[in-house]
N, CA and C atoms as a LAMMPS dump frame, in Angstrom:
ITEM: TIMESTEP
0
ITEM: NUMBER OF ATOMS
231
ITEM: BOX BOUNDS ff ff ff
-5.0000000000000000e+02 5.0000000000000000e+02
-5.0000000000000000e+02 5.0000000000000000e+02
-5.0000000000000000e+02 5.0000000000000000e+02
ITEM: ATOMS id mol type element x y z
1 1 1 N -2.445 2.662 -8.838
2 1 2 C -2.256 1.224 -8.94
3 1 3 C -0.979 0.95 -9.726
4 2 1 N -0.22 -0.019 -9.123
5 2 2 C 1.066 -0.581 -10.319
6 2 3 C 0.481 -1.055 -11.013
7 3 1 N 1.385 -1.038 -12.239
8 3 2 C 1.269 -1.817 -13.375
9 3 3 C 1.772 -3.463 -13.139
10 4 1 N 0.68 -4.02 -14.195
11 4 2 C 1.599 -5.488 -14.3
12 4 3 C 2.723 -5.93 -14.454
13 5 1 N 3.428 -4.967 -15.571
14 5 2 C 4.384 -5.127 -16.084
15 5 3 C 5.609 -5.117 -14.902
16 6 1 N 5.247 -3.957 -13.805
17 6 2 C 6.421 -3.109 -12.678
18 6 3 C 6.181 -4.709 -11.681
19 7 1 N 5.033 -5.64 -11.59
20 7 2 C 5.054 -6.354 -10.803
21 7 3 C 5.777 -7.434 -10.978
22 8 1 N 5.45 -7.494 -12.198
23 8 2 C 6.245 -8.665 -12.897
24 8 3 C 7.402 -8.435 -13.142
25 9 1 N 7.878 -7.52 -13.159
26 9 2 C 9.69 -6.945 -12.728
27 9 3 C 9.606 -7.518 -11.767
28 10 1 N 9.434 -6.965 -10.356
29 10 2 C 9.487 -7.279 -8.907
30 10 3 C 9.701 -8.238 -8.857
31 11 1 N 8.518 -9.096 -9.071
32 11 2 C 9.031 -10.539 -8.994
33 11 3 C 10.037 -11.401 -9.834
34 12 1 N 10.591 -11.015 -11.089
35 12 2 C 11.347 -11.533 -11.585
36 12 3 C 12.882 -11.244 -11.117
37 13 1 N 13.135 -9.891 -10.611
38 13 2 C 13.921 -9.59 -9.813
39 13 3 C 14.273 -10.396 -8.541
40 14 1 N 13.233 -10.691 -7.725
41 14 2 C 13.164 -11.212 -6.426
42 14 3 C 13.546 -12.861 -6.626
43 15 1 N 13.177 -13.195 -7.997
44 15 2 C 13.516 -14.748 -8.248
45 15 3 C 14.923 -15.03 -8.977
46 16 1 N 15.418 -13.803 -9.329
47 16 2 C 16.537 -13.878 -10.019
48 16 3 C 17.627 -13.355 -8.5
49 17 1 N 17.662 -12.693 -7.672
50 17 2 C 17.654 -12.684 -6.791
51 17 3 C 18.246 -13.841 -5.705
52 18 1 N 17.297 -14.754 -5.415
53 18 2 C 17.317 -16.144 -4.65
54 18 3 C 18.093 -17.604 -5.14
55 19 1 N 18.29 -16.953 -6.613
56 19 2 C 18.64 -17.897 -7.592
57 19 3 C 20.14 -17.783 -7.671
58 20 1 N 20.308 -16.455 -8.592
59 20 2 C 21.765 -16.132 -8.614
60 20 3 C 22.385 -14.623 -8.275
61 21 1 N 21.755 -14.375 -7.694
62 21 2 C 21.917 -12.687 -7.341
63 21 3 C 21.467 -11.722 -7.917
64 22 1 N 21.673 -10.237 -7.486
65 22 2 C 21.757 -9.484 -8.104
66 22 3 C 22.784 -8.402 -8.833
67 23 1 N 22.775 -7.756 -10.06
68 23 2 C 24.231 -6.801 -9.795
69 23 3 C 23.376 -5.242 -9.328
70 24 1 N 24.168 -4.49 -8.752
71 24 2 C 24.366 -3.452 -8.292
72 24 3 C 22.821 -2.845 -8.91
73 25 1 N 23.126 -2.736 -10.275
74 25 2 C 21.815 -1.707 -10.784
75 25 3 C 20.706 -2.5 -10.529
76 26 1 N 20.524 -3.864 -10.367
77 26 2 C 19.395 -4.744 -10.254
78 26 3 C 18.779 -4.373 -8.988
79 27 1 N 19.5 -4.448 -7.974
80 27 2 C 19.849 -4.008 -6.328
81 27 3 C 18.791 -2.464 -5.94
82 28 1 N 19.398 -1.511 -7.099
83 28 2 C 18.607 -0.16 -7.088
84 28 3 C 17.075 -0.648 -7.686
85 29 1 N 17.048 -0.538 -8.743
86 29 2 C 15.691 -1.163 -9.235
87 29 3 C 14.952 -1.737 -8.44
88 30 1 N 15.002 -2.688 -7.983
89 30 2 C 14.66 -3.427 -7.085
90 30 3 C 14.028 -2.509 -5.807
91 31 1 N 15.146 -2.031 -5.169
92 31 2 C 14.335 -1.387 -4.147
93 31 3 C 13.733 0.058 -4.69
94 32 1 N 13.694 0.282 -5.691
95 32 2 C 12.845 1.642 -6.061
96 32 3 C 11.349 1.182 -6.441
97 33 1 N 11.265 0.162 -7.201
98 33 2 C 10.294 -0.916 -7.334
99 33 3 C 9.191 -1.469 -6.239
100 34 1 N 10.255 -1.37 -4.942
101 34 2 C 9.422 -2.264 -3.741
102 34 3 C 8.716 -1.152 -3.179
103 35 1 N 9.704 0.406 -3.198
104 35 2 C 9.39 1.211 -2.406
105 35 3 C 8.074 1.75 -3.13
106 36 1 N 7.516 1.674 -4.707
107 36 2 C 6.785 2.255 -5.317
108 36 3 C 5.54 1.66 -4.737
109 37 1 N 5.54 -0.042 -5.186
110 37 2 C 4.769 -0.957 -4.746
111 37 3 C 4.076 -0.51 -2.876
112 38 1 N 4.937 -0.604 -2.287
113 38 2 C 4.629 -0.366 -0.804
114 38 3 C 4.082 1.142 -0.27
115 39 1 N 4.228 1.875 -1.267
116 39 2 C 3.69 3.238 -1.207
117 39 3 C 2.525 3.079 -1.865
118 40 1 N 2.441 2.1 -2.789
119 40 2 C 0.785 2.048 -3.015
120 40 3 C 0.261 1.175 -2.126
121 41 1 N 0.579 0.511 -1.614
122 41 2 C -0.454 -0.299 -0.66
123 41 3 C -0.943 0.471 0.514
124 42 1 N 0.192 0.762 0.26
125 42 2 C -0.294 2.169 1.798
126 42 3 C -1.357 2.981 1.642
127 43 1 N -1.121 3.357 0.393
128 43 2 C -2.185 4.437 0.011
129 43 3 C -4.25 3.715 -0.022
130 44 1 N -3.827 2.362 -1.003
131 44 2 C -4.614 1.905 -1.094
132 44 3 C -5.464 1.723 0.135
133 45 1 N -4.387 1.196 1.025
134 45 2 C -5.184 1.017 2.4
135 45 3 C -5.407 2.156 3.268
136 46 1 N -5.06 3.264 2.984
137 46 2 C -5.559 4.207 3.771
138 46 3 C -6.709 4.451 3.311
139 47 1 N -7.128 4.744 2.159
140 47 2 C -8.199 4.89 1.302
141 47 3 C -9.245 3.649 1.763
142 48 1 N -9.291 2.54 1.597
143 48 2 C -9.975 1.274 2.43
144 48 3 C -10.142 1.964 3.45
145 49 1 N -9.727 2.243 4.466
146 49 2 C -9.555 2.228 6.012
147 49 3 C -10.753 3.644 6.251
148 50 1 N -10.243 4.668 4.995
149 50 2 C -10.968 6.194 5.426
150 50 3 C -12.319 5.898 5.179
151 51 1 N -12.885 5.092 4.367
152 51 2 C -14.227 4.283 4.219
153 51 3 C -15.313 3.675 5.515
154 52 1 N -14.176 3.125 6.22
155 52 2 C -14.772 2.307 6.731
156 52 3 C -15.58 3.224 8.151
157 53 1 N -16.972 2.573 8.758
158 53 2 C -17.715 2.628 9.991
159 53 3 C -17.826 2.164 10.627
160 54 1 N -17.597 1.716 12.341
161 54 2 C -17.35 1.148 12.339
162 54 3 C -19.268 1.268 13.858
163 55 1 N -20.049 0.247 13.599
164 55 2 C -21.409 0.264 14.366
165 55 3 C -21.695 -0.547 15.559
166 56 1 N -21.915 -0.334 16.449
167 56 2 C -22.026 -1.567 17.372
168 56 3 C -23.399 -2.483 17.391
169 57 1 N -23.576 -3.072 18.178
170 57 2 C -25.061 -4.256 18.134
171 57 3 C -26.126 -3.273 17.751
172 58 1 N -26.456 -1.875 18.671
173 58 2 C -27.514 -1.386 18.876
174 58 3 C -27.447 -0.295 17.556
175 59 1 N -26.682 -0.366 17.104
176 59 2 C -26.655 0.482 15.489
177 59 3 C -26.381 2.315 15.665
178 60 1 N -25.259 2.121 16.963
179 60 2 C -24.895 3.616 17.21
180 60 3 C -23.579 3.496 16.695
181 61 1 N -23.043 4.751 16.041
182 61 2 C -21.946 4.68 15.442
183 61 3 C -20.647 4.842 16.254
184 62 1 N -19.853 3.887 16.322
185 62 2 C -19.096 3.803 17.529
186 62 3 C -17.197 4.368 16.799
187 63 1 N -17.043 4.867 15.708
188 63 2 C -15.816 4.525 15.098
189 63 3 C -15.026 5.724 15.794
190 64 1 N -13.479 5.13 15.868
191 64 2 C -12.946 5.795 16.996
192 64 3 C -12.719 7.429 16.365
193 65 1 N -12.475 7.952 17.008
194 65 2 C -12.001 10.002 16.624
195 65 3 C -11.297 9.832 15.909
196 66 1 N -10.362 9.027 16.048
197 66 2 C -8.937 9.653 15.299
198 66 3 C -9.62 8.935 13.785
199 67 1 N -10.141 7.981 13.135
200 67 2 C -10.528 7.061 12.229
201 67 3 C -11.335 8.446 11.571
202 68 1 N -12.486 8.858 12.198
203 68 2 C -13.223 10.04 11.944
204 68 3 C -12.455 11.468 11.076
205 69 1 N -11.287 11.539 12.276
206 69 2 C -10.837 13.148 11.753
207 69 3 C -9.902 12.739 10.532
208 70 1 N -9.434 11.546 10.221
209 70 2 C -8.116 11.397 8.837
210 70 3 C -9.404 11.107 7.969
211 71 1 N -10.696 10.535 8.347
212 71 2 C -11.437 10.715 7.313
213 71 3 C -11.766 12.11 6.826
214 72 1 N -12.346 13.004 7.42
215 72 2 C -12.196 14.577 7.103
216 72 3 C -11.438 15.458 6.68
217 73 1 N -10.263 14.692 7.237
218 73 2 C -9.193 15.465 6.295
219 73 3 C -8.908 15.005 5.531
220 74 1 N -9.08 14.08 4.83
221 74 2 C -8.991 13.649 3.017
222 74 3 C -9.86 14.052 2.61
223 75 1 N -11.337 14.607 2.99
224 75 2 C -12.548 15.101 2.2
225 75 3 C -12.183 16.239 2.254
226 76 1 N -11.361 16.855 3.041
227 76 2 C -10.814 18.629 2.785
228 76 3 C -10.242 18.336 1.261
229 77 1 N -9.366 17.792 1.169
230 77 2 C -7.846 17.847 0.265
231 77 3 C -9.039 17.456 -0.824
């Protein structure tokens, strides 16, 4: 999970940004920041996603293969 603090960069960046620019090192930060952020969401949501079942009306488990096998292979690792 990010920190508050890295978010609250982000966004102060992104508003300083729209406002009056950025310089160069702001520019790096910035996208090392977004890329951290967006690598956790990813993660987060893969993790969500490897959870999930997915059942139809009659209560047979219908969730597709591929959903199945990235779930198994995170219970390897």
């Amino acid at each position: 999970m990010i920190s508050q603090d890295k978010l609250a960069r982000i966004n102060a960046l992104a508003n300083k940004a729209k406002s009056e620019g950025l310089s160069l090192k702001e520019q790096k930060e910035q996208k090392e920041l977004r890329q951290e952020y967006l690598k956790n969401v990813r993660s987060s949501f893969r993790n969500q996603l490897s959870s999930v079942k997915v059942v139809d009306e009659d209560g047979n488990d219908v969730t597709p293969s591929k959903l199945k096998e990235e779930k198994n292979s995170r219970l390897m690792h």
